[in-house]
C-alpha positions as CSV (number, residue, x, y, z in Angstrom):
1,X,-9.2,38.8,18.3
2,X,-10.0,35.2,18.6
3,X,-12.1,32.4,16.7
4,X,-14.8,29.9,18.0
5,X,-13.9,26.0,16.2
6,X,-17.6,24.4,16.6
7,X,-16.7,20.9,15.5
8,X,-19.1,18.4,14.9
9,X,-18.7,14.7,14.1
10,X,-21.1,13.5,11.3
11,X,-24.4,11.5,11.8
12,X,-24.5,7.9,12.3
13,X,-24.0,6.6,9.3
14,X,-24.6,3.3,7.5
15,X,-21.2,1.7,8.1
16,X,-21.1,2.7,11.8
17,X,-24.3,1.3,12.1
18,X,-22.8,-2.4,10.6
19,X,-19.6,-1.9,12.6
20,X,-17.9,-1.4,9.4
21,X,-14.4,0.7,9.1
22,X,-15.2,3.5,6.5
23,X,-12.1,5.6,6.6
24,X,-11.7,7.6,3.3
25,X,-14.7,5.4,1.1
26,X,-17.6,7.4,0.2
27,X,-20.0,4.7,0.1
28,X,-21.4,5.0,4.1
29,X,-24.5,7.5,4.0
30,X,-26.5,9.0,6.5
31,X,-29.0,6.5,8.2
32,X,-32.6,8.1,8.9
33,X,-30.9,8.4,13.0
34,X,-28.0,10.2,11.0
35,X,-30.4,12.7,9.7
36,X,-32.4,13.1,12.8
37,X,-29.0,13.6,14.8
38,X,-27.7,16.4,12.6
39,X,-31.3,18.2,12.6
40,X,-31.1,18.3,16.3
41,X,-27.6,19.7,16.4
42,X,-28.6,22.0,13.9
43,X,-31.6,23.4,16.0
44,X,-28.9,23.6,19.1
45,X,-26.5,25.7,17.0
46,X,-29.0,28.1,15.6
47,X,-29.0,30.8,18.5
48,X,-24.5,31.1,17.4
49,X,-24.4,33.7,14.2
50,X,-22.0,31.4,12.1
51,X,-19.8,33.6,9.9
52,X,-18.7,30.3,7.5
53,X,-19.3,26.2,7.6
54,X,-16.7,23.9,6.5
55,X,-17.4,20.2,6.1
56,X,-15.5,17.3,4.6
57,X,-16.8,16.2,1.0
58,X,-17.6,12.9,1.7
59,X,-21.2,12.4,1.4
60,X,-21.7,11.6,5.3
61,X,-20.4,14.6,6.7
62,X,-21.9,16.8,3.8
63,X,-25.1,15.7,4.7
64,X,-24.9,16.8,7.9
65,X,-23.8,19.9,7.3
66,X,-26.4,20.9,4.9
67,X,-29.3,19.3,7.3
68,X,-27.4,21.7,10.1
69,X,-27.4,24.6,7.7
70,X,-31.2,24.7,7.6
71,X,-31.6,25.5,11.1
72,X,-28.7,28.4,11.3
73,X,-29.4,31.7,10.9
74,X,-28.6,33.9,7.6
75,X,-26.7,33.0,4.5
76,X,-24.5,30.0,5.6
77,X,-22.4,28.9,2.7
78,X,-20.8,25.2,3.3
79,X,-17.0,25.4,2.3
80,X,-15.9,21.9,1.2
81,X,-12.5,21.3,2.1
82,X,-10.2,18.3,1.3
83,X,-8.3,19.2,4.6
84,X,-11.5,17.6,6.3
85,X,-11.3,14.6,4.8
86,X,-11.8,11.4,6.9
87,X,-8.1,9.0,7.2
88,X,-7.5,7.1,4.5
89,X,-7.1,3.4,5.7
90,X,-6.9,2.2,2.1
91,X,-8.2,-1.8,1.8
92,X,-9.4,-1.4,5.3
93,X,-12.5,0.5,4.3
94,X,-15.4,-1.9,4.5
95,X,-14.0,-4.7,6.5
96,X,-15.3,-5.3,10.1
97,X,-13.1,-5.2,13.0
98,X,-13.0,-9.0,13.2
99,X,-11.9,-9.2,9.6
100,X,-8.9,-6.9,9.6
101,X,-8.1,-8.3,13.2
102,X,-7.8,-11.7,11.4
103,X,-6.2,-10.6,7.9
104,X,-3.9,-7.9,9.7
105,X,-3.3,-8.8,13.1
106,X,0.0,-6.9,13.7
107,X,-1.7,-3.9,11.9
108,X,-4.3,-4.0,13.8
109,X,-2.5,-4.2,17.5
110,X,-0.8,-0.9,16.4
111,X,-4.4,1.3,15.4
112,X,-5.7,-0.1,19.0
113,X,-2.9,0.7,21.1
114,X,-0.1,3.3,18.8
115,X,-1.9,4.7,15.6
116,X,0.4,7.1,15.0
117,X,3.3,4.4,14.1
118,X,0.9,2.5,11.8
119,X,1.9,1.9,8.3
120,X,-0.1,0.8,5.2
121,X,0.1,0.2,2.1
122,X,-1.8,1.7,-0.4
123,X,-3.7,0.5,-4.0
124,X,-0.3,0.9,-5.6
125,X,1.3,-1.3,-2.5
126,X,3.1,2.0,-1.5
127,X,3.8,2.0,2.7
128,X,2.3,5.4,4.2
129,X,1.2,6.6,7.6
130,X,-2.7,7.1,7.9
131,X,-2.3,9.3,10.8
132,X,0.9,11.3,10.8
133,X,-0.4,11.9,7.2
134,X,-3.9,12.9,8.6
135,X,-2.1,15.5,11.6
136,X,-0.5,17.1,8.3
137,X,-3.6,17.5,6.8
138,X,-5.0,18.8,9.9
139,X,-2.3,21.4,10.4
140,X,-3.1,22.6,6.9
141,X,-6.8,23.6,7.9
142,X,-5.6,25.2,11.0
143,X,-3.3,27.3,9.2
144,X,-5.9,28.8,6.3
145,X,-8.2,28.9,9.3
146,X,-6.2,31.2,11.2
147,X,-5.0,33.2,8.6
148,X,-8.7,34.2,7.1
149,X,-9.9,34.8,10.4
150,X,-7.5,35.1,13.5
151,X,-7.4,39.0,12.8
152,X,-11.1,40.0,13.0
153,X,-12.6,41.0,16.6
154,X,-14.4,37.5,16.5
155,X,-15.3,34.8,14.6
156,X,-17.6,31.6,15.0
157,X,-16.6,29.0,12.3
158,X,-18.7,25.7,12.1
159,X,-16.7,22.5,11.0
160,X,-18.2,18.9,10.4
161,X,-15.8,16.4,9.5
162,X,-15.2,12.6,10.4
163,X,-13.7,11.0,13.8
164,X,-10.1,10.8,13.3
165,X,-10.0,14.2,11.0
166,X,-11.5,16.2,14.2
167,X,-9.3,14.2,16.8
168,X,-6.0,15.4,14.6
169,X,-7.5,18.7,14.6
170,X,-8.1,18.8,18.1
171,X,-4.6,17.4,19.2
172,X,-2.5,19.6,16.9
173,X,-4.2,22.9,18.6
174,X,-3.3,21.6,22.2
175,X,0.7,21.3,21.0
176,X,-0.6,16.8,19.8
177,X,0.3,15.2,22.7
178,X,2.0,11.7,22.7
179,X,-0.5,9.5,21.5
180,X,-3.0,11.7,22.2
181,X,-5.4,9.9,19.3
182,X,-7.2,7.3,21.7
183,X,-6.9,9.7,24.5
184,X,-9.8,11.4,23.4
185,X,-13.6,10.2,22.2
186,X,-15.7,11.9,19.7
187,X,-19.3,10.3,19.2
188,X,-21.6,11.0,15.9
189,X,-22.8,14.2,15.7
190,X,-21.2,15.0,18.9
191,X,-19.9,19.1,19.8
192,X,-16.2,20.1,20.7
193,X,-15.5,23.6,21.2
194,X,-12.1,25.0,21.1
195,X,-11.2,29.1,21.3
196,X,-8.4,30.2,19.6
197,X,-7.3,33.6,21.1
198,X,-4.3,35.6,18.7
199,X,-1.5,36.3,21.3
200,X,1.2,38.5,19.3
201,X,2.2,36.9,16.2
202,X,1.2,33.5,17.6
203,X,-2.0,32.0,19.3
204,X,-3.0,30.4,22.3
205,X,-5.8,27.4,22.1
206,X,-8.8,26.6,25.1
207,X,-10.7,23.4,25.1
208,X,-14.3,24.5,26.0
209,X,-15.8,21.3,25.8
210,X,-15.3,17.8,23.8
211,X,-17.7,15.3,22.9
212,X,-20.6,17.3,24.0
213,X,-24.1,14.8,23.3
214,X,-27.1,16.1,25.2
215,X,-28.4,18.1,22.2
216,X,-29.2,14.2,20.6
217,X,-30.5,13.1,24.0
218,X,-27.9,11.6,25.0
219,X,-26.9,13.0,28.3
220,X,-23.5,11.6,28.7
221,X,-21.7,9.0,26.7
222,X,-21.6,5.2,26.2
223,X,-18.9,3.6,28.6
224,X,-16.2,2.3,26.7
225,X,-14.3,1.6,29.8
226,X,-13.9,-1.0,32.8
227,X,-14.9,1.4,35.4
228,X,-15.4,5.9,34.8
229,X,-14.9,8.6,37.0
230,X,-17.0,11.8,36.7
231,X,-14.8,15.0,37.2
232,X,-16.7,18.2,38.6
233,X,-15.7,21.4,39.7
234,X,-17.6,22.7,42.3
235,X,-20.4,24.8,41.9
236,X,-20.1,28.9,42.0
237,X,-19.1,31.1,44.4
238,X,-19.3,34.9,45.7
239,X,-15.8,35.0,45.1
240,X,-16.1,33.4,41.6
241,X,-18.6,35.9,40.1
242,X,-16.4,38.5,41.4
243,X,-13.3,37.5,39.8
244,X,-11.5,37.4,43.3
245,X,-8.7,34.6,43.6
246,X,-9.8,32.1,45.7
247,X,-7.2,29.4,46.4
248,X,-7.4,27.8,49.4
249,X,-9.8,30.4,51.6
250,X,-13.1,28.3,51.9
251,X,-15.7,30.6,50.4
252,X,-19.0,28.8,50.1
253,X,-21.2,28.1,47.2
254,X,-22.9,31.2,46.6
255,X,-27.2,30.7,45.5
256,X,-26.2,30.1,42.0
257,X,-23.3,27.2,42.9
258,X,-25.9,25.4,45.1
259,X,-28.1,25.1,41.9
260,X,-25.5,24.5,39.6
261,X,-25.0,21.6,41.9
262,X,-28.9,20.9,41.7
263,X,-29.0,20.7,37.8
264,X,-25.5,18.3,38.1
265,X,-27.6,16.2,40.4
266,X,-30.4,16.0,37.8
267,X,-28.4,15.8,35.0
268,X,-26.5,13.1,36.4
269,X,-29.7,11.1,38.2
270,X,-29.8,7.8,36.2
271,X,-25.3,7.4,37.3
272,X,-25.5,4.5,40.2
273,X,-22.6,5.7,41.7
274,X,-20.9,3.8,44.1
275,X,-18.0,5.7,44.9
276,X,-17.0,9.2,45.7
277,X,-14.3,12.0,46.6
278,X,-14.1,15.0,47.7
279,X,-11.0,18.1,48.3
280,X,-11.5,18.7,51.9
281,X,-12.5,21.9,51.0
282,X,-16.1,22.9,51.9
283,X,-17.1,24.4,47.8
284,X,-16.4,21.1,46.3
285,X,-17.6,18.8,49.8
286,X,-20.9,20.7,49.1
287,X,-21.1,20.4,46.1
288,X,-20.6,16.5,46.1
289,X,-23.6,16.6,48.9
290,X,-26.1,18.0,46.5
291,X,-25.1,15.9,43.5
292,X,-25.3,13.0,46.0
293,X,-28.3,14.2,47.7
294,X,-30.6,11.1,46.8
295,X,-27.4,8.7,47.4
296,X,-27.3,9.2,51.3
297,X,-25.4,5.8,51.8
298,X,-22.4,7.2,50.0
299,X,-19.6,8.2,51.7
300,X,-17.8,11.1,50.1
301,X,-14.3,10.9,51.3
302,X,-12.4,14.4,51.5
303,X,-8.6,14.2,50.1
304,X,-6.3,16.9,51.1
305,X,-4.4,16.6,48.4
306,X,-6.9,18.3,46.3
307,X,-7.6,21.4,47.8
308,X,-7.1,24.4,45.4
309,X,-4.0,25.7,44.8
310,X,-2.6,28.4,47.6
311,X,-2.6,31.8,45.5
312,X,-0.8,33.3,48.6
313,X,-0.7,37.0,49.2
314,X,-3.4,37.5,46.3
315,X,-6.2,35.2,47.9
316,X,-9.2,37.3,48.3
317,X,-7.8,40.3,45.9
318,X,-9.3,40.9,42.3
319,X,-7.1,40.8,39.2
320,X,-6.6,44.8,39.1
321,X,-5.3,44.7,42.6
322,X,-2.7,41.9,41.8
323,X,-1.5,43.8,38.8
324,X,-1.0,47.2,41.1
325,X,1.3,45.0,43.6
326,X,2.8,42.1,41.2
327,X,2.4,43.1,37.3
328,X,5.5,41.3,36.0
329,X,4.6,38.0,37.9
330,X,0.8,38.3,37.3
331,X,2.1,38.7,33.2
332,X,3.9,35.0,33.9
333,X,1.1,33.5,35.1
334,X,-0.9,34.0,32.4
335,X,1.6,33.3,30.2
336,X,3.9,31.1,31.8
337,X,2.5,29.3,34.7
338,X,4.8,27.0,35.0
339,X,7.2,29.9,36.3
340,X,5.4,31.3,38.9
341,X,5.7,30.8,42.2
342,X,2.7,32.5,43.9
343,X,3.9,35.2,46.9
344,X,3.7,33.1,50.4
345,X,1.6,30.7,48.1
346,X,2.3,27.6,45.7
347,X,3.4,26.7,42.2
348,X,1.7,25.1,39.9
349,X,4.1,22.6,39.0
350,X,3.3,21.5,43.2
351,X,-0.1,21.0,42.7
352,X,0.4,18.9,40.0
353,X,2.2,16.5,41.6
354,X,-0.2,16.7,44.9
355,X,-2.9,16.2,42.0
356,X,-1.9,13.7,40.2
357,X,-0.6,11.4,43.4
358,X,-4.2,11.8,44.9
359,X,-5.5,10.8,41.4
360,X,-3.5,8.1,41.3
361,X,-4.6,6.9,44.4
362,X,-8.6,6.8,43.4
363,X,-7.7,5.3,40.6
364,X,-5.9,2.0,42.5
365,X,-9.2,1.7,44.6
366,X,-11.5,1.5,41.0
367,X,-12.9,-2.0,40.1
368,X,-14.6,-3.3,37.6
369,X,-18.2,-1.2,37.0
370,X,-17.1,0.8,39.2
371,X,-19.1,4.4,38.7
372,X,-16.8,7.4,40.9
373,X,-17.9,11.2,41.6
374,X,-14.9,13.1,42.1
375,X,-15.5,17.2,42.8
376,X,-12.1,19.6,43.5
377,X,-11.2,22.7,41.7
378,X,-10.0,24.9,38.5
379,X,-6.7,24.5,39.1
380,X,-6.8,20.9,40.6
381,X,-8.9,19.8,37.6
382,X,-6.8,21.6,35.0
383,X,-3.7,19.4,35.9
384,X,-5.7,16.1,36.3
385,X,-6.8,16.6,32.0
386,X,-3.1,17.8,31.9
387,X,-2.0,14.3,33.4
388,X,-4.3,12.3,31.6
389,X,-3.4,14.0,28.1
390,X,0.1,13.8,28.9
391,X,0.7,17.3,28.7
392,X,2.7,19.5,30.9
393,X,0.8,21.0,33.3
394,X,2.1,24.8,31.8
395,X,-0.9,24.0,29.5
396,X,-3.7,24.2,32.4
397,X,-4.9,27.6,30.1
398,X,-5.5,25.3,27.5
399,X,-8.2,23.4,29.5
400,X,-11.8,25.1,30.6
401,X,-13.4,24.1,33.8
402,X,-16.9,25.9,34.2
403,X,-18.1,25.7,37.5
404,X,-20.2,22.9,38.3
405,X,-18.6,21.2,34.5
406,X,-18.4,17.4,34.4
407,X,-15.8,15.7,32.6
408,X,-15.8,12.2,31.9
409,X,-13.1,9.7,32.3
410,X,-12.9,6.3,31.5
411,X,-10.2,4.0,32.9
412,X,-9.4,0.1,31.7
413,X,-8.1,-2.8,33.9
414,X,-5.7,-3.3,31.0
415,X,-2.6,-1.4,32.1
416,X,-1.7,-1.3,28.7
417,X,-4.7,1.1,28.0
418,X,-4.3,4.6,28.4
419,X,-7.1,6.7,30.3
420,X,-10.0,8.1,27.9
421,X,-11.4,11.2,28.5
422,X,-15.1,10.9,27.2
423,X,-16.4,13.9,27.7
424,X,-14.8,17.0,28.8
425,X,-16.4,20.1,30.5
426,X,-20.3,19.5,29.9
427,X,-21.6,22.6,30.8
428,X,-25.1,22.2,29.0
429,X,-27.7,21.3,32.3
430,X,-26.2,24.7,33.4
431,X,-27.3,26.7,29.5
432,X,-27.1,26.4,26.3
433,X,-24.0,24.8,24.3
434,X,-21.7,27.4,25.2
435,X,-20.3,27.6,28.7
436,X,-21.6,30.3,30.6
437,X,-20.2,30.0,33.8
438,X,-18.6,32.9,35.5
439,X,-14.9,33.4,34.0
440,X,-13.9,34.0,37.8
441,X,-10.0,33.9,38.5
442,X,-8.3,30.6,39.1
């Protein structure tokens, strides 16, 4: 029982295009690019059998959805919900940056660098919270969401709504990390994907992908950082395809992972990278070879610290061999892998912190324009996202990592701004929009 969220930003619209704020006003339309975004988004979504739309009222985001509708299969009815409303920023709407830098300078300060604390006032001069009043709404969705359609087999629901509406939504289903809301970027008409699987009488939420642009030829998106890293996990593997757990044997790319690393290469052909990194392993070290394969000059420098976790006793073995031997601790680590230390193996909690000190370390030797490959594994990658959300690293079910997935990552030179993450599992050189990589064991 679980349900596909396909969430789609609007089209550009008029007021993005003149750098104005729009928040809740529903004078910003659709700009002829707006249109031609949303008809190319619709044309990548129309191979996924929809079972309802939802879009926000405003006129923006409902003409996206109904230029998307055209291009889905059957009878798609567009549910307009309130719930999908863009933030209301009250006498904000309209102004330009500079302007309510100028007329609200504390104000603004706190939507740049802690949204989630700022307070307005409203026509009637009443102080509310934009945000904490938007992650209310947002819960609200979720909710009727859930209960309409958590208990059928499966269910694909499209959702276009606004920047900070979809951010909200995406936070509250990954537990809303501590300002999590300029963590994350979501560009117009951009795809996230998140799966929400029913687990008992609760739920548990995976990130597919986020801020997915290729379908609007727009292979990656615009740098809003000092200097970005590019994330991969490396390419398939025998062992992969088979389900078998890995950890720290070194299986090599099987035919498929070698051109999974060929398509990254491709994909990723106009990035002058100048920097790159490696787990000492030989998956990801290959991996990082192909990608690099016209960059000869570029040393890739292997890091020990971020070889895959050691699964112990159950490297090699499939899932139904595991469960024969250790049922109860194979339950935990599905369900609480924070718990489980792994027979004659590791802990998540100790790659982690191997992780996120190696991590740390790259991101000391990044200057300014500084463009970085980094390639390393499920496990290694899931607690690097986990880091950078600032979420504990029991949540690394929450993230997906397809093999030969890039994720995005842009980092500041102001150490008062928080790493973004840009883009996160872009699977789409490798298929369509959904990721199609083998599910493989961690």
């Amino acid at each position: 029982m679980s349900v596909r969220l396909v969430l789609v930003r609007h089209g550009l619209s008029t007021f993005n295009e003149k750098g104005l704020i729009q928040g809740r006003t529903d004078d910003s339309f659709l700009t002829d690019k707006g249109y031609e975004q949303a008809s190319k988004s619709g044309e990548a979504l129309s191979n996924i059998n929809f079972d309802k739309i939802y879009s926000s009222p405003l006129i923006r985001a409902a003409e996206t959805a109904k230029t998307i509708q055209k291009n889905l299969k059957g009878e798609n009815k567009i549910v307009y919900d309130e719930n999908l409303l863009e933030v209301d920023l009250s006498k904000w709407s309209g102004l330009t940056i500079n302007e309510i830098k100028n007329k609200y300078p504390e104000n603004y300060l706190l939507w740049k660098n802690d949204p989630e604390n700022l307070k307005l006032e409203d026509s009637d001069n009443l102080t509310y919270q934009p945000i904490q009043d938007l992650y209310c709404q947002a819960n609200k969705f979720i909710k009727n969401i859930l209960k309409i359609y958590l208990d059928k087999n499966e269910a694909n629901i499209l959702v276009i709504g606004h920047n900070a509406i979809l951010r909200c939504l995406i936070l509250s289903l990954i537990g809303r990390p501590k300002k999590g809301f300029r963590k994350i970027k979501l560009d117009n008409a951009s795809f996230s994907i998140i799966n929400i699987l029913k687990q008992g009488d609760s739920y548990k939420t995976q990130v597919e992908c986020l801020n997915q642009t290729s379908h609007i030829n727009k292979k990656i998106p615009d740098q809003i950082g000092d200097s970005r890293i590019f994330l991969i996990r490396h390419g398939e593997t025998n062992w992969n395809k088979e389900g078998r757990f890995q950890g720290q044997i070194n299986i090599p790319l099987n035919n498929n992972g070698k051109d999974q690393a060929k398509k990254a290469s491709k994909y990723l052909n106009e990035i002058n990278f100048n920097k790159a990194f490696s787990s000492s392993m030989d998956r990801p070290y290959e991996t990082a070879k192909i990608i690099l394969q016209n960059k000869p000059d570029i040393e890739i420098k292997k890091i020990e610290k971020l070889v895959e976790i050691s699964h112990g006793l159950w490297e090699g073995k499939l899932e139904n061999e595991i469960k024969e031997s250790w049922p109860e601790l194979l339950k935990n680590w599905h369900e609480k892998p924070e718990e489980v230390i792994m027979p004659e193996g590791e802990c998540i909690g100790e790659v982690s912190k191997r992780s996120v000190k190696a991590w740390e370390e790259i991101c000391l030797t990044q200057k300014n324009k500084d463009l970085t490959l980094l390639v390393a594994h499920d496990a290694v990658n899931k607690t690097l996202i986990c880091n950078i959300l600032e979420i504990d690293y029991s949540n690394i079910w929450m993230i997906k990592q397809g093999n030969g997935g890039i994720t995005i990552i842009d980092l500041f030179d102001d150490p008062q701004k928080d790493n973004v993450i840009s883009a996160l599992n872009i699977t789409t050189h490798l298929g369509g929009v959904l990721d199609s990589t083998a599910t493989g064991a961690l």
